[in-house]
C-alpha positions in Angstrom: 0.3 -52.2 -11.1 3.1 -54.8 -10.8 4.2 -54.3 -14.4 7.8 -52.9 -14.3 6.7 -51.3 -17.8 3.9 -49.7 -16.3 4.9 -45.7 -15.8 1.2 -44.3 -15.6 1.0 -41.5 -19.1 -1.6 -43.4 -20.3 -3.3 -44.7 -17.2 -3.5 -40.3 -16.4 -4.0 -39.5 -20.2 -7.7 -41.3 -20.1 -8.7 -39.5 -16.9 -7.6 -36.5 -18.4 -10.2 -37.0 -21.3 -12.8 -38.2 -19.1 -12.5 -34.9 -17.2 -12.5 -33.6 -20.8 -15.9 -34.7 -21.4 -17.1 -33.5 -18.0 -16.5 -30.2 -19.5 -13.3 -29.9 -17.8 -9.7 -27.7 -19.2 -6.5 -28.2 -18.4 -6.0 -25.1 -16.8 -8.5 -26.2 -14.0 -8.5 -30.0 -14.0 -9.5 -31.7 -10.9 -7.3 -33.6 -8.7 -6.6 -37.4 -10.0 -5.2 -39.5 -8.3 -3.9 -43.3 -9.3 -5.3 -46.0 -6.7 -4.1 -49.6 -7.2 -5.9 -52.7 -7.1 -7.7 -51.7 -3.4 -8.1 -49.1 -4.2 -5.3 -46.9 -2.1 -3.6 -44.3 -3.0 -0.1 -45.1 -5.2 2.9 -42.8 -4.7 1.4 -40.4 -1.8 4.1 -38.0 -1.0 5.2 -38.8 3.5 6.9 -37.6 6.0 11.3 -38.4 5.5 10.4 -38.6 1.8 12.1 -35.9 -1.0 10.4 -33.6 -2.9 12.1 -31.6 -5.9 9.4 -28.7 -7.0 10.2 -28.5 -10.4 8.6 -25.4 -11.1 11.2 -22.1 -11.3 9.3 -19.2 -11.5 7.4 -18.4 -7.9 4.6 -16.1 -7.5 2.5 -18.9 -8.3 4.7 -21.6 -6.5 4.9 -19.4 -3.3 1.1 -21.4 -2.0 2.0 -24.7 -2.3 5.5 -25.0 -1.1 4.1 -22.6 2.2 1.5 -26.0 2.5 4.5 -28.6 2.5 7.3 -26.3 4.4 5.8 -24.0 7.1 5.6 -25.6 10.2 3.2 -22.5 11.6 1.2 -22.9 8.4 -2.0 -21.1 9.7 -4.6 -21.7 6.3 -5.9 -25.0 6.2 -5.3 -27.9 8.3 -3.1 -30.3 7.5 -0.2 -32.8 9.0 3.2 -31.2 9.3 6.0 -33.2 8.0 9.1 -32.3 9.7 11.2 -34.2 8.2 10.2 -34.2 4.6 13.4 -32.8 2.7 11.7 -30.3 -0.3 13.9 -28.8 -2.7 13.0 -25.7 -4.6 14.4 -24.7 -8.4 14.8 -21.0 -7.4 14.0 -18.7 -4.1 11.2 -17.3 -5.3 10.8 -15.7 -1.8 13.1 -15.2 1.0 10.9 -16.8 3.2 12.4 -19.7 1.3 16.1 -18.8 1.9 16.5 -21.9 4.3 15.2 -24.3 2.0 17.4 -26.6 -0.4 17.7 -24.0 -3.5 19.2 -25.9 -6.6 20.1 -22.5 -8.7 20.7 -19.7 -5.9 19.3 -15.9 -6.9 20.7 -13.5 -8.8 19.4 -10.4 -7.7 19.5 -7.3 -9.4 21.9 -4.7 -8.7 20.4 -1.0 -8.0 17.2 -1.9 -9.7 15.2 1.4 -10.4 13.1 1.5 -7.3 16.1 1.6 -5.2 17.7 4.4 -6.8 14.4 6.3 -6.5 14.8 5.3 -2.9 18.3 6.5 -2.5 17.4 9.6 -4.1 14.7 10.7 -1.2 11.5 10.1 -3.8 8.5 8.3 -2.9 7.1 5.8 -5.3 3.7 3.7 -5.3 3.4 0.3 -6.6 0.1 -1.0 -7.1 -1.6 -3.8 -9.1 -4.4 -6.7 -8.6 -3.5 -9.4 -7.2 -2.5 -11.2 -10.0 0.2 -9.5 -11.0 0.8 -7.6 -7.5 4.3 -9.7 -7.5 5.2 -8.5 -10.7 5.1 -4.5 -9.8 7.3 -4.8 -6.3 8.9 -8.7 -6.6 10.7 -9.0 -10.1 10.0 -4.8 -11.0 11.9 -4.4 -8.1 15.3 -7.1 -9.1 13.9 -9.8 -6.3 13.6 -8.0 -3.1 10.4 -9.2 -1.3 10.7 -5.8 1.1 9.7 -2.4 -0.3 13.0 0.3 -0.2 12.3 3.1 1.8 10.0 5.5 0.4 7.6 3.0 -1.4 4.5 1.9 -0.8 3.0 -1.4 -2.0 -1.0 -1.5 -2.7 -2.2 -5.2 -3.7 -6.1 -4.8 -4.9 -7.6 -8.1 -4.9 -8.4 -10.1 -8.2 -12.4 -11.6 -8.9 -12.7 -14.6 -6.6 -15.1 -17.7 -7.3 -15.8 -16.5 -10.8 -13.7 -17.6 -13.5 -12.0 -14.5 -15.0 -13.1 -14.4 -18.5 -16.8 -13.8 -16.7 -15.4 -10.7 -15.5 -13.1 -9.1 -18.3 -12.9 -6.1 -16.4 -11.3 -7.9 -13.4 -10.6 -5.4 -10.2 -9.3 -2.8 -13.2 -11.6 -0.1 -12.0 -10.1 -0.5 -8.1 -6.8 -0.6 -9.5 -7.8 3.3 -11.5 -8.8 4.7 -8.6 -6.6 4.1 -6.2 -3.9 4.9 -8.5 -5.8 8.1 -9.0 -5.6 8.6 -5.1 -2.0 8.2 -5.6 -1.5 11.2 -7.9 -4.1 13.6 -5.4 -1.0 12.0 -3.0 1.8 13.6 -4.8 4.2 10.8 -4.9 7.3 11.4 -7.0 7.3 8.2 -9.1 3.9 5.4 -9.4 3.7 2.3 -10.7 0.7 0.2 -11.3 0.0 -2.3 -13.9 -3.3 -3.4 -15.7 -3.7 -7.2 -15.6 -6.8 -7.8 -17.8 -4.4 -8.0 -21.3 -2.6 -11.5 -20.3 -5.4 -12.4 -17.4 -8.3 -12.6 -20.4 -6.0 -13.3 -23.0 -4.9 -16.5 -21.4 -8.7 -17.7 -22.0 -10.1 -19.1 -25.5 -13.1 -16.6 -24.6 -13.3 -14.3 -27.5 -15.7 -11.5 -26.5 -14.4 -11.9 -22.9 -11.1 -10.8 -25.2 -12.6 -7.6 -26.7 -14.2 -6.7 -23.6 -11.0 -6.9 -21.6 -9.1 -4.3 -24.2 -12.2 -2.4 -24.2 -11.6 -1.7 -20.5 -8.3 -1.2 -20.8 -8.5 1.3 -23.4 -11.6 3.1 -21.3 -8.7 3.2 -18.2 -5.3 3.9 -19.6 -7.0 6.8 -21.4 -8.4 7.7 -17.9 -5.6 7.3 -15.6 -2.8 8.7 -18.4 -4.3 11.8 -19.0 -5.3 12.5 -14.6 -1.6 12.3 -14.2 -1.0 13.9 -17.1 -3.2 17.0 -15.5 -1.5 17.2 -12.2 1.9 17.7 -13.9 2.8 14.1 -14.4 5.0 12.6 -17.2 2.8 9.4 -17.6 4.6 6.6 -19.8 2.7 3.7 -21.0 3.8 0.4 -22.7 3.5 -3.5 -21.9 5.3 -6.1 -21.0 4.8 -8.9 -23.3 2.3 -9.5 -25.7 -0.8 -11.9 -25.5 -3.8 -10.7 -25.9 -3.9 -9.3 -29.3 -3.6 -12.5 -31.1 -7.1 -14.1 -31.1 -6.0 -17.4 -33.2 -3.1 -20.0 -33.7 -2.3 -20.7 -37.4 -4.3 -23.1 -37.1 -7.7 -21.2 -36.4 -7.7 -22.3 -32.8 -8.3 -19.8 -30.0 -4.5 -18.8 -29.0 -4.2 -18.2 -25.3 -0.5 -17.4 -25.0 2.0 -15.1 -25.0 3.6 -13.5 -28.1 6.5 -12.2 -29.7 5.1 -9.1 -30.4 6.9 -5.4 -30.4 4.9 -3.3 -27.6 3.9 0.5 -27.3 6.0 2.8 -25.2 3.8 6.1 -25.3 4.7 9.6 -23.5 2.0 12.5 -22.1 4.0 15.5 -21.2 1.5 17.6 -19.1 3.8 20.9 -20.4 3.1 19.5 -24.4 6.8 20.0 -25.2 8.4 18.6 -28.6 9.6 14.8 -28.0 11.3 12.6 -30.2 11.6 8.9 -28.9 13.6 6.1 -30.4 12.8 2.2 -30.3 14.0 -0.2 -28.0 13.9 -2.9 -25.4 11.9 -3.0 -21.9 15.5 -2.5 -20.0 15.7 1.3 -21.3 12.6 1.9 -19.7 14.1 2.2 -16.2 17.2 4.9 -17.6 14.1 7.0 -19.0 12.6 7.3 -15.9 15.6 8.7 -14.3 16.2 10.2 -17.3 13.1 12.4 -17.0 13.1 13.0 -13.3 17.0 13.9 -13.3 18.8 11.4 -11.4 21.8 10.1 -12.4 22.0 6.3 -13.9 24.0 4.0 -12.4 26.5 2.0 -13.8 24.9 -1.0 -13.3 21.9 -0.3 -15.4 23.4 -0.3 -19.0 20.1 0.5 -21.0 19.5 4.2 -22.6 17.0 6.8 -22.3 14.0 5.8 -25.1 13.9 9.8 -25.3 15.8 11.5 -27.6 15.1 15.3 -26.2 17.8 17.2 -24.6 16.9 18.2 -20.8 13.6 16.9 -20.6 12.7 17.0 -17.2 9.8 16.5 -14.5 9.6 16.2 -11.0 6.9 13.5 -11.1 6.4 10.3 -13.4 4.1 7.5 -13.5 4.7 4.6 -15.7 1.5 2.1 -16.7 2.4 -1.6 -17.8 -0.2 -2.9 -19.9 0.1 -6.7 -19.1 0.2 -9.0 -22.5 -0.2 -5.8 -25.0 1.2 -6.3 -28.0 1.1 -5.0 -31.4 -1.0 -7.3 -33.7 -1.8 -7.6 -37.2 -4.5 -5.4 -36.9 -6.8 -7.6 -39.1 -9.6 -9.7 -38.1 -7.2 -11.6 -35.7 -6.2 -8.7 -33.9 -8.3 -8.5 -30.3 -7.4 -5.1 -29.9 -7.8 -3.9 -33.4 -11.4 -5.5 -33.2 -12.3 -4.0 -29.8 -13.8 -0.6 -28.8 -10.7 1.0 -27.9 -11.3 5.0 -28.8 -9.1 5.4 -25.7 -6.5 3.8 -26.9 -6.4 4.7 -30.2 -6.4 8.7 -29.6 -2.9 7.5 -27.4 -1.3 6.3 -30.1 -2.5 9.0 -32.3 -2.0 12.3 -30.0 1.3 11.4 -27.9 5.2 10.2 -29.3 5.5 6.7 -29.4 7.6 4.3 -30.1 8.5 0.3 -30.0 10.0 -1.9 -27.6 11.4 -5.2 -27.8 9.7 -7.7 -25.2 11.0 -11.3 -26.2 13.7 -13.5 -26.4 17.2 -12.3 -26.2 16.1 -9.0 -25.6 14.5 -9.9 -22.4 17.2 -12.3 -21.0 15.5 -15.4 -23.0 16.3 -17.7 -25.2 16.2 -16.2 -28.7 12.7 -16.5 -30.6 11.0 -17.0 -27.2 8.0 -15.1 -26.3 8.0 -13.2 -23.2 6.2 -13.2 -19.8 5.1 -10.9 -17.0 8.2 -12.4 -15.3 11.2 -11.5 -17.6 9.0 -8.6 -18.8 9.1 -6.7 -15.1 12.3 -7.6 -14.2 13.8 -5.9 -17.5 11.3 -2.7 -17.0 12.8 -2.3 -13.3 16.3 -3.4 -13.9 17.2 -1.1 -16.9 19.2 -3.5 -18.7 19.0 -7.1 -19.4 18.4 -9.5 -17.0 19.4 -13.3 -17.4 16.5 -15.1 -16.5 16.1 -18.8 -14.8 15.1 -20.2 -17.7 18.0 -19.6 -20.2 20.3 -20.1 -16.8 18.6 -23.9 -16.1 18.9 -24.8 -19.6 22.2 -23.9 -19.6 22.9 -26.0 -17.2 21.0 -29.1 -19.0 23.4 -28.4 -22.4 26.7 -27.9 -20.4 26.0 -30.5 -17.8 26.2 -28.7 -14.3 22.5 -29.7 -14.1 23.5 -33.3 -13.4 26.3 -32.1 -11.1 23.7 -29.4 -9.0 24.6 -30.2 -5.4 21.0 -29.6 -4.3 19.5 -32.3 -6.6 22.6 -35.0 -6.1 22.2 -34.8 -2.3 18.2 -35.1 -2.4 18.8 -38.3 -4.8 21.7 -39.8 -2.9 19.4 -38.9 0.5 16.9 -41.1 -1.5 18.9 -43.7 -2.3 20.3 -44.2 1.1 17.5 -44.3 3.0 15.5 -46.1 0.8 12.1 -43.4 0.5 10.4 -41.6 -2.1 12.2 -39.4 -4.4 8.5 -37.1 -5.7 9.3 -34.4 -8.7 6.4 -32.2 -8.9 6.4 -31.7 -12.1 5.2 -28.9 -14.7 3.3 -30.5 -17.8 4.8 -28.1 -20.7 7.5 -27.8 -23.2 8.2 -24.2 -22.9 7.0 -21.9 -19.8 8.0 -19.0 -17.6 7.3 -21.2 -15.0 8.7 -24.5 -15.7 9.5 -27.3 -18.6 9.0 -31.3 -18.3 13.0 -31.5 -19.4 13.5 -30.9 -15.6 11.4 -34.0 -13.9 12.5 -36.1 -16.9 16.5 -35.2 -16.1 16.1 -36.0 -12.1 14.3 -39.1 -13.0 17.6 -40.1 -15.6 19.8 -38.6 -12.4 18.0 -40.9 -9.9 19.7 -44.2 -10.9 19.3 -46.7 -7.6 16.4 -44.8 -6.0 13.4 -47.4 -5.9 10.4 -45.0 -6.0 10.2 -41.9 -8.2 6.8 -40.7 -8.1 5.8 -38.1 -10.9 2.9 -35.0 -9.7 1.6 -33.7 -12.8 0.8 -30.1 -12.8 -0.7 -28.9 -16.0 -0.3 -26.1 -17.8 -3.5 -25.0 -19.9 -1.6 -21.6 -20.6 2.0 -22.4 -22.8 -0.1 -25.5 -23.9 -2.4 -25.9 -27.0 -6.0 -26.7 -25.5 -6.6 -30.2 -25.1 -3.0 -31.4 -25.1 -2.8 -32.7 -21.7 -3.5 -36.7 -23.0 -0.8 -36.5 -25.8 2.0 -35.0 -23.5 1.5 -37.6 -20.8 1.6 -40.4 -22.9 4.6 -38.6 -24.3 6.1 -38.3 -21.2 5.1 -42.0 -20.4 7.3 -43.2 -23.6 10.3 -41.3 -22.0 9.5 -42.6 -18.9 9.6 -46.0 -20.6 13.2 -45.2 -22.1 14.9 -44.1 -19.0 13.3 -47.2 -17.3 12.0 -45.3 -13.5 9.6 -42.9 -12.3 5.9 -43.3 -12.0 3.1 -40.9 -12.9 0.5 -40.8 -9.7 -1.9 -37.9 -9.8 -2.5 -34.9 -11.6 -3.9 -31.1 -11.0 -4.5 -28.1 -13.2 -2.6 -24.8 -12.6 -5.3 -23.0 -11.7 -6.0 -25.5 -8.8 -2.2 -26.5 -7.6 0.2 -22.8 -8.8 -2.8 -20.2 -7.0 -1.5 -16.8 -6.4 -4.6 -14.9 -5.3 -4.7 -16.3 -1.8 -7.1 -18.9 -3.0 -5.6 -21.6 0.1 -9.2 -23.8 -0.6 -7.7 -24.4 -4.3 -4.4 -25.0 -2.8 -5.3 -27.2 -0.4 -6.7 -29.8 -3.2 -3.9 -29.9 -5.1 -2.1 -30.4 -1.1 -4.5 -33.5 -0.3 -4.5 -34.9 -3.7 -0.6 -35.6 -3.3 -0.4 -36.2 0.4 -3.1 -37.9 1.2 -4.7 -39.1 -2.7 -8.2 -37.2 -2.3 -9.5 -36.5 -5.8 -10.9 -38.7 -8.7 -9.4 -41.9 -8.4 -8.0 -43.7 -12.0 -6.4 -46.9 -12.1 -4.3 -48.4 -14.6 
């Protein structure tokens, strides 16, 4: 432990695949937590220390930061640290606003659900929780606050079973109380069906099938209820995911794709419609489009239909989450499935496709595309630049060396002679983060004694089983820029919960506060 050489990548990489053998993934690892020679706790994050939370995203962040910030924090007992400086990447909710915010918001400009607003229509958002941020937070450009007019319904996801146990997650809930919605007469609804990037995150094949099996049996439901009480009902996807069942290499393939994704219209008066292709930000245009309010001239995308004055006084729009189109072969989850439902949509109805990826989606070209970017360009009706391609923009032009946020929590560092501790995301390329950010602060933090290294891993953007390779990786970088220590490690699905889950949270809280969890020494 006294070895300046000694970064900890391969002291965490072993625990890692000891876990492995306990049956564990690196979705859900189990707090460890490095312990020195006595057997205490190395790098435990204190009171008047810094903390930079590398992640950039924030649905999922939104738990964990509450645990280290929020003096009133009323879910699980732990010691408030008032003067603890914590630094976020992005405000990933306005309850953050006060906090140090390296790259500040960039809202959206008259997303749809405003106009809707501004316009006297009542709209009705409603998802699971896992995605519940997706239909009001990003669809709606970054407000936290419904507009006037809308109502917000958040069903809860399957808790204390892992999800691919329960394909169908909290689908049928979602159905109904969408259904309720139309009886309800609002002018525009929302809702969006989880299970497509929920199950196809897993390596659980038949949990797979089963999950676009439900889907099919609901979005055939749901569609064609609006569709008889005089809705135009419009259904397409964000992203793709969960119709590719393998990697090239014959390994279950749990992430997103690059995938083109449906866009299908039910006119309940069984007019003519022609519709063109396009991108997720015309989505927004043909919803006003349709119900005959005027675009704005801050959404720039078009109307996906192609039919002079077609009009309704009611919509409802369905996003299939991670629904792509796949190969329809033997590698195709949705081709394979029992999906008559879904099928006789995309035989009876106009459809067309829709770009959901890279440059398209306010990403960086060739990269797949996530619930995040995916909603934010369905609401915004154009494209919206996200974090992602504005962070590593800052990495290749070098602002991201001269952020104000991170030079004062280094310099603070320095000065006083604490911790400087980088939660860090374990992944090359994710919605929700990228190692490139740690491994930059640590270069940055030239003069600051301790820079502790949190591990979070991925389990999602990562192949299976990666997690040992990465950290020792990482531990040879580590080695290069000659600081920074790795001193515990947690799996997503433990430390980034965003189902309310605060006993999950609160291990991934104690493991870097206090070092409960496995100990591992080097």
């Amino acid at each position: 432990m006294t070895d300046k050489a000694f970064h900890g990548g391969e002291a965490l990489a072993k625990a890692v695949e000891r876990a492995y053998e306990q049956g564990q993934t690196d979705y859900s690892l189990e707090p460890m937590v490095l312990v020195d020679d006595a057997g205490a706790p190395v790098g435990k994050i204190r009171n008047g220390d810094h903390v930079v939370f590398c992640c950039r995203r924030g649905e999922r962040e939104i738990e964990l930061t509450e645990a280290f910030t929020d003096a009133e924090f009323p879910h699980f007992e732990r010691e408030y640290m008032p003067d603890l400086d914590f630094a976020i990447m992005t405000m990933y909710h306005e309850k953050f606003k006060n906090l140090p915010i390296a790259f500040a918001p960039e809202r959206v400009q008259k997303p749809l659900a405003q106009v809707l607003s501004e316009a006297g229509l009542r709209q009705f958002h409603c998802s699971e929780s896992e995605k519940f941020a997706h239909v009001t937070f990003f669809f709606n450009g970054g407000y936290n606050q419904p507009f006037p007019g809308e109502t917000d319904l958040c069903i809860p996801s399957p808790k204390g079973i892992a999800f691919d146990q329960k394909p169908e997650l909290s689908l049928p809930a979602v159905a109904e109380k969408v259904e309720e919605a139309v009886d309800e007469g609002y002018d525009f609804i929302v809702t969006n069906f989880a299970n497509g990037d929920v199950i196809g995150h897993t390596a659980n094949t038949q949990a797979k099938l089963a999950a676009a099996a439900a889907i099919s049996r609901y979005v055939d439901r749901v569609a064609h209820y609006a569709k008889e009480k005089g809705y135009v009902v419009a259904v397409t996807a964000d992203h793709g995911n969960i119709e590719a069942l393998y990697t090239k290499e014959g390994k279950p393939h749990g992430a997103h794709t690059t995938n083109l994704v449906p866009f299908i219209v039910l006119d309940p008066k069984g007019r003519e419609l022609a519709l063109h292709d396009g991108r997720l930000g015309d989505v927004a245009p043909t919803v006003l489009s349709v119900l005959g309010i005027e675009q704005p001239a801050e959404m720039t995308g078009r109307s996906l239909i192609d039919t002079p004055d077609f009009r309704n006084d009611k919509m409802m729009l369905i996003i299939l989450d991670g629904w792509g189109f796949g190969t329809r072969d033997e590698g195709d989850a949705i081709y394979l499935a029992d999906t008559p439902g879904w099928d006789a949509l995309l035989q009876r109805y106009p459809n067309a496709k829709l770009r959901a990826s890279g440059e398209d989606v306010g990403l960086q070209a060739g990269k797949a595309g996530n619930s995040e970017a995916g909603h934010n360009n369905l609401g915004a009706g154009r494209i919206v630049a996200q974090d992602d391609v504005r962070m590593d923009s800052a990495i290749k032009d070098g602002s991201f060396r001269k952020n104000p946020v991170f030079l004062h929590t280094i310099n603070a560092a320095k000065e006083e002679g604490s911790a400087l501790h980088l939660l860090s995301y374990l992944t090359l390329k994710s919605s929700h983060g990228c190692i490139d950010y740690p491994l930059m602060l640590t270069e940055m933090a030239e003069g600051v004694d301790k820079v502790f290294l949190h591990i979070i891993f991925d389990g999602r953007s990562t192949e299976p089983g990666s997690a040992p390779q990465m950290l020792r990786d990482l531990d040879e970088k580590l080695a290069a820029i000659g600081r920074g220590v790795i001193v515990d490690g947690v799996g997503r699905g433990i430390a980034l919960d965003r189902d309310k889950n605060y006993a999950k949270v609160r291990r991934a809280y104690e493991a870097m506060t206090l070092g409960k969890g496995t100990s591992y020494q080097a």
